[in-house]
C-alpha positions in Angstrom: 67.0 154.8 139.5 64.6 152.8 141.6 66.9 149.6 142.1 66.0 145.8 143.8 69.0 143.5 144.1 68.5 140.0 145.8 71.7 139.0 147.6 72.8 135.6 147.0 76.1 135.9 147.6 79.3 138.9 148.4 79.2 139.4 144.3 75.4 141.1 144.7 76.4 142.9 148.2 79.7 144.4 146.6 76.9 145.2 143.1 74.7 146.9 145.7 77.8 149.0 146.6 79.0 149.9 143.3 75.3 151.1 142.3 75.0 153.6 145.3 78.4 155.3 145.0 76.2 156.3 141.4 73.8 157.7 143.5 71.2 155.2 142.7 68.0 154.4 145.4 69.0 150.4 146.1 67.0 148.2 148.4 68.8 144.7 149.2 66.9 141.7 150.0 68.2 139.0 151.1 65.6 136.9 152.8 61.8 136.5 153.0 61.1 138.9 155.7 63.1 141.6 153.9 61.2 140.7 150.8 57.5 141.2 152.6 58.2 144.3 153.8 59.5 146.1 150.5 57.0 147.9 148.2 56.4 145.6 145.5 55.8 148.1 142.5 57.3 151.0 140.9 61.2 149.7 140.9 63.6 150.9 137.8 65.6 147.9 137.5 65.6 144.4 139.9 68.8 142.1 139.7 68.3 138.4 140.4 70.4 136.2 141.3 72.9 134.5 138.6 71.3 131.1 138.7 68.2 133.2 138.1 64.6 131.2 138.8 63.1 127.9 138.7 60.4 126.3 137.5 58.1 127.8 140.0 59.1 131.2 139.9 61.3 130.9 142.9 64.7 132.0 143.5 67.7 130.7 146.1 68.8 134.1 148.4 71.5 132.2 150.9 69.7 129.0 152.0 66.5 130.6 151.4 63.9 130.0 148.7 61.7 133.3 147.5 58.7 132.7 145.4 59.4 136.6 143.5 57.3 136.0 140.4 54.0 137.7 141.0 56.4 140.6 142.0 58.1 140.5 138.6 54.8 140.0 136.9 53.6 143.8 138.4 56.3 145.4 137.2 55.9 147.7 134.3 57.3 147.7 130.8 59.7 150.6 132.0 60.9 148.1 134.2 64.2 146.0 133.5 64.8 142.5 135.1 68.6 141.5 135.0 69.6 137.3 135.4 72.4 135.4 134.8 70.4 132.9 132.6 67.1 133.3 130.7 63.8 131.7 131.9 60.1 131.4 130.2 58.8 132.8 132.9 60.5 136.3 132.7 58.7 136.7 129.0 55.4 136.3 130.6 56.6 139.9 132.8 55.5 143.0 131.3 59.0 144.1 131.9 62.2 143.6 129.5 64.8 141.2 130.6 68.1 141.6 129.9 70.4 138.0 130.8 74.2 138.8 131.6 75.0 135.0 130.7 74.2 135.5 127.1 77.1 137.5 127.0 80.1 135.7 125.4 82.5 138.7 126.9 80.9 138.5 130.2 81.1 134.6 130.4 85.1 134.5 129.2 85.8 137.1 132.2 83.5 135.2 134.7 85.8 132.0 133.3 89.2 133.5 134.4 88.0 134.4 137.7 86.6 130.8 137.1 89.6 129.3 136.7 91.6 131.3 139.7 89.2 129.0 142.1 89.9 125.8 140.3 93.5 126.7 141.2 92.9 127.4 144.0 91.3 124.1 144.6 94.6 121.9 143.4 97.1 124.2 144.9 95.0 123.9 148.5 94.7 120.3 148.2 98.1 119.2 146.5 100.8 117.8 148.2 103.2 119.0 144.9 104.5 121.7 143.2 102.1 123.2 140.6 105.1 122.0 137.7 104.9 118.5 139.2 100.5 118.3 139.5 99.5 116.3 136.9 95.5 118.1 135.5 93.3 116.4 133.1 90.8 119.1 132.0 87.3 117.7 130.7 85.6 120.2 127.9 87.2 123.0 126.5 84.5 125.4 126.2 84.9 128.7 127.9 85.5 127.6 130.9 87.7 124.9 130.1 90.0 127.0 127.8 90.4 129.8 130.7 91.6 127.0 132.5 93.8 125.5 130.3 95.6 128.5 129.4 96.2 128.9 132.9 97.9 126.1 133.8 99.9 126.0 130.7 101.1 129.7 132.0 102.3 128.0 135.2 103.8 125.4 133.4 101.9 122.6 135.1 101.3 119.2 132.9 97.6 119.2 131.5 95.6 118.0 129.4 92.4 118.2 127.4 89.6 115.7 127.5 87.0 116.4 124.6 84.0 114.5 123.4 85.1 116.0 120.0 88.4 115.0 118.3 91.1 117.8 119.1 94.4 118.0 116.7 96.8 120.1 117.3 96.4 122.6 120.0 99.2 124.9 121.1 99.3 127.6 123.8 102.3 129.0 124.6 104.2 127.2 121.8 103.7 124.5 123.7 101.4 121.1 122.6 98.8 120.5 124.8 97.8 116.8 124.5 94.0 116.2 123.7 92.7 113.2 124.5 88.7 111.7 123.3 86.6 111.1 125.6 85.4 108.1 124.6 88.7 106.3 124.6 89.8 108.1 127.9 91.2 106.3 131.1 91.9 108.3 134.5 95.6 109.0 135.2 96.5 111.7 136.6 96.2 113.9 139.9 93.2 116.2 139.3 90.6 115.7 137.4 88.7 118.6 136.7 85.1 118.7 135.5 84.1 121.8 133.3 81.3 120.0 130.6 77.6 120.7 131.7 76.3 116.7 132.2 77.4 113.5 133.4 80.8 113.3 132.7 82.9 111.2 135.4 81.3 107.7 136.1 81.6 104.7 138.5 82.5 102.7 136.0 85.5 105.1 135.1 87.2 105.5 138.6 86.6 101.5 138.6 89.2 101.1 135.4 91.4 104.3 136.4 95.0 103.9 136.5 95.0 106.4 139.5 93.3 107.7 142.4 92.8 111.5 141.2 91.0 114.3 143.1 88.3 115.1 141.3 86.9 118.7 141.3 83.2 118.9 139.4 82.1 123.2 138.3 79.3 121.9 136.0 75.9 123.6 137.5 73.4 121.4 139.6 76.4 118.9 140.1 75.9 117.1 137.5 79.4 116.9 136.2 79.9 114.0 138.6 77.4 110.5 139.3 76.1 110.9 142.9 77.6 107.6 144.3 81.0 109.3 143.2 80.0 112.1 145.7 79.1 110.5 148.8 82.4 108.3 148.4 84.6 108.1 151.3 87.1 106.8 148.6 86.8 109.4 146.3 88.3 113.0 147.1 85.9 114.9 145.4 85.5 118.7 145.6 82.4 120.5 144.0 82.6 124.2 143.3 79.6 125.9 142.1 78.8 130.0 141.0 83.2 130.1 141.4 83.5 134.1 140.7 80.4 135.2 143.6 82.5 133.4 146.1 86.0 133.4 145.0 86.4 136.6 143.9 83.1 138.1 144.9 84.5 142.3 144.3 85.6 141.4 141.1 83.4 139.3 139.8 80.4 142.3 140.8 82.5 144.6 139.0 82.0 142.3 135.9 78.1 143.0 136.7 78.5 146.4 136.9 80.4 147.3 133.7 78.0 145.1 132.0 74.9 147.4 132.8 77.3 150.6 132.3 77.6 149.1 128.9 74.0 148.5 128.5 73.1 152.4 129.5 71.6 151.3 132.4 74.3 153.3 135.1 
């Protein structure tokens, strides 16, 4: 296969690796010089970047924006376009798209690896023990449940924060206490954004019974309100596309047993 993988991070670079050792032809690019000097037809199979596109067609390789969708619109039908996360633009392509984020297997093992950077996070920036580290948890989707689970295997206190009302949750045989979001008040150590919108307000660190360090994973920041951000009284940690830059070999094996699984290797 004829392969085009845009390198935004070490998880693409370690994907590129993988693919050649099957004896696949793979050109990297990973800026816009590379990108102008590549042959812009005929390709098997292009990866893009997790995040995938925006609006205008354009897609983030390191610091650098690449406007790449005239190049996916002269690709053929035989051609397949793999992204993290669908876009109206890819159905306009004569090629098929395939996006890894759909996935519900995919995402839970992108959410452990998830979760290892969160802890990494509190461990690097705690002054206590992991038993002693008290963690509220906001949303317990995918992510949030990878979490959970894994600091209820380390035996560290946590908790849930839900916009829905949770009863009853045990993990370990142990009771994890849920609390509503609407009612909630901040105390504890770390607070840990996983919920994909404004979740942690001005207004909420105002009437918080602690000081916690916050750490926001929602995409585009948005976890968090930007005053919060540019605090100096706020500790506040953001941590976006966790499993490229955490645990970049791992997470691009993820990638690659996904298109094994798809026929595609």
């Amino acid at each position: 296969m004829n392969v085009a993988i845009f390198i935004s991070d070490k998880r693409m670079k370690y994907l590129a690796e993988y693919l050649k050792k099957d004896h696949h032809f793979v050109t990297t690019i990973m800026n816009q010089n590379q990108f102008d000097m590549i042959s812009k037809k005929n390709f098997d199979w292009i990866v893009l970047p997790m995040q995938g596109m925006n609006a205008k067609g354009e897609i983030l390789c390191g610091k650098e924006k690449i406007n790449i969708f005239d190049f996916l619109e002269c690709q053929n039908e035989n051609c397949v376009i793999y992204s993290g996360v669908n876009h109206e633009l890819l159905s306009r392509c004569q090629a098929q798209s395939i996006c890894i984020l759909e996935d519900t297997q995919i995402n839970e093992k992108n959410a452990i690896l998830t979760a290892e950077g969160v802890l990494d996070s509190i461990l690097r920036n705690s002054e206590m023990g992991i038993r002693e580290t008290k963690v509220d948890v906001i949303g317990y989707g995918i992510c949030g449940k990878a979490l959970v689970k894994m600091l209820v295997d380390l035996d560290c206190p946590v908790r849930i924060v839900s916009t829905r009302k949770l009863n009853g949750i045990f993990l370990n045989n142990k009771y994890i206490e849920t609390l509503y979001y609407p009612e909630y008040r901040i105390n504890t150590d770390f607070l840990v954004n996983t919920a994909p919108s404004l979740m942690i307000t001005c207004e909420m660190i105002k009437s918080a019974l602690s000081k916690p360090f916050i750490i926001d994973i929602a995409s585009n920041a948005v976890g968090v309100e930007k005053k919060l951000q540019n605090c100096s009284l706020v500790q506040y940690e953001y941590l976006p596309g966790i499993p490229g830059k955490f645990s970049p070999k791992s997470a691009a094996l993820i990638l690659y047993e996904a298109i094994k699984e798809r026929g595609l290797v």
